[in-house]
C-alpha positions as CSV (number, residue, x, y, z in Angstrom):
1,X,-23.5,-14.5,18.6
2,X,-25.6,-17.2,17.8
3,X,-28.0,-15.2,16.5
4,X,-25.2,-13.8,13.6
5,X,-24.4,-17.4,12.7
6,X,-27.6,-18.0,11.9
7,X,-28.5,-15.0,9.8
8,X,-25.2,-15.4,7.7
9,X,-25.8,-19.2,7.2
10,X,-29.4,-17.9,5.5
11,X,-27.5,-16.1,3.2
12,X,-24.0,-18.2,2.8
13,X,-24.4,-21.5,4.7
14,X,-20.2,-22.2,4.7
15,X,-19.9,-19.1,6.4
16,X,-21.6,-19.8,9.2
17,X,-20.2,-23.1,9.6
18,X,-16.6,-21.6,9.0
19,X,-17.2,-19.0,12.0
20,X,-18.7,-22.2,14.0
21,X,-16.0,-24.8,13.3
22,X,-13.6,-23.4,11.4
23,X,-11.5,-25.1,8.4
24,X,-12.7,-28.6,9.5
25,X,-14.5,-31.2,7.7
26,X,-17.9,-30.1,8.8
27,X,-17.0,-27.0,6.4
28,X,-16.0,-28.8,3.1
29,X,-18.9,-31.2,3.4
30,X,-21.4,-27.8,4.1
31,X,-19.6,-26.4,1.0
32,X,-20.6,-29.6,-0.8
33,X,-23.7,-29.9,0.1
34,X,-24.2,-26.1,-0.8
35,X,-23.1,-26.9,-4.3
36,X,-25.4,-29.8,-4.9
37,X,-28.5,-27.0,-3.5
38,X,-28.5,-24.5,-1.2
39,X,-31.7,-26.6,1.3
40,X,-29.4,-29.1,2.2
41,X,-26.3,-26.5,3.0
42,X,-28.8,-24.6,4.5
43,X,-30.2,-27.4,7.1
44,X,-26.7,-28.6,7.9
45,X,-25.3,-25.0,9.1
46,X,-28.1,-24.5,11.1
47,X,-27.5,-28.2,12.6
48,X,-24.4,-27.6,13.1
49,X,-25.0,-23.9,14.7
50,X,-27.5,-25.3,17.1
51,X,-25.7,-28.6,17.6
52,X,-22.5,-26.4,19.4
């Protein structure tokens, strides 16, 4: 399942921190970082995909 997270969070980093976390704060701050460029978003869902 892992695996899934991953590939959607190379394509939409919230999602796969929404399918990780859920609607916690880990997801507005991914969604934030997203906006302000899609690296950072990017190297926080996998963080926090690994991390769990």
């Amino acid at each position: 399942m892992d695996i899934l997270r991953i590939i959607l969070s190379v394509l939409l980093p919230p999602v796969g921190v929404l399918l990780q976390v859920g609607l916690t704060g880990h997801f507005f701050l991914n969604i934030l970082l997203t906006l302000l460029g899609y690296i950072p978003g990017l190297i926080h869902a996998i963080w926090i995909i690994a991390r769990r």
